[in-house]
C-alpha positions in Angstrom: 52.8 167.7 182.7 50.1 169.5 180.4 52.4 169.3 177.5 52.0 165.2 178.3 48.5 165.0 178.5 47.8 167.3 175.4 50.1 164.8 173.5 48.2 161.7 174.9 44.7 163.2 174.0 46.1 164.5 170.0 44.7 162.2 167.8 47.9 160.4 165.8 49.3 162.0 163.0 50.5 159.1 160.6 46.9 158.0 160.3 45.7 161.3 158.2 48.4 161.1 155.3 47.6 157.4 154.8 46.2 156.4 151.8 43.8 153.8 153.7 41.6 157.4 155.5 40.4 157.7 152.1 39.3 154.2 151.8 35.5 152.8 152.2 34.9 151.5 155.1 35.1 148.4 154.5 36.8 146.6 151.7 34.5 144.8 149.8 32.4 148.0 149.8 34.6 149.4 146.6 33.9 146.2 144.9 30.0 146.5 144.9 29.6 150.0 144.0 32.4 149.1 141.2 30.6 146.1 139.9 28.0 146.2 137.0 25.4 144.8 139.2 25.3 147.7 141.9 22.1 148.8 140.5 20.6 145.2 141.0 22.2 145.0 144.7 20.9 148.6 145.5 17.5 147.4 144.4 17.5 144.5 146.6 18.6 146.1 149.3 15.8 149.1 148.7 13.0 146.3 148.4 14.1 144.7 151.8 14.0 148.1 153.4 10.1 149.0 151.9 8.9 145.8 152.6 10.8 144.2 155.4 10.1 140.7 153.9 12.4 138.6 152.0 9.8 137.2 150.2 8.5 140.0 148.6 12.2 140.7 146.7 12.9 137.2 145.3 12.8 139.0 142.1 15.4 141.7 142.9 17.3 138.9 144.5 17.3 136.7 141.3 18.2 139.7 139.2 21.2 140.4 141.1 22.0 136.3 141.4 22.2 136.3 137.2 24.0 139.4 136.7 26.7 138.0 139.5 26.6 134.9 137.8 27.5 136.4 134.3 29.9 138.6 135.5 31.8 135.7 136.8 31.5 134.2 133.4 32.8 136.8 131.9 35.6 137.2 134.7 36.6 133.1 133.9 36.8 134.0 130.0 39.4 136.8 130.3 41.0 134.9 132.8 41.1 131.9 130.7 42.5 134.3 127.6 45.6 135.7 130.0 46.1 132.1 131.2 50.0 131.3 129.8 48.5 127.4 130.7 45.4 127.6 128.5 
């Protein structure tokens, strides 16, 4: 009976060779910090943290709103290249 409850309480082993452990944790976190704007969305997010007013980081905000917005751009051009349609 101790062998049973040592094997209920071992944490599960085909969890920790999975390539998912070594993951963020959560999925759209890789995307940010692999996206040329991470230094505009780490900005923002330090300005709402000093100031604790939305207000006061429109600017940040807006910087990180047109770098989005031409990294999209750029993601429609090279999308549009690749396109067998276009």
């Amino acid at each position: 009976m101790a062998t049973t409850a040592k094997a209920a309480t071992a944490p599960p082993t085909h969890r920790a060779s999975s390539p998912a452990a070594a993951s963020p944790p959560y999925p759209s976190a890789a995307r940010i910090a692999d996206s040329d704007c991470f230094p505009q969305y780490t900005a923002s997010l330090k300005c709402l943290e000093a100031n604790q007013d939305k207000s006061k980081c429109q600017q940040q905000f807006d910087d990180y709103k047109e770098c989005k917005k031409r990294e999209r751009e750029a993601r429609l051009e090279r999308n549009k290249s690749r396109s067998l349609f276009g």
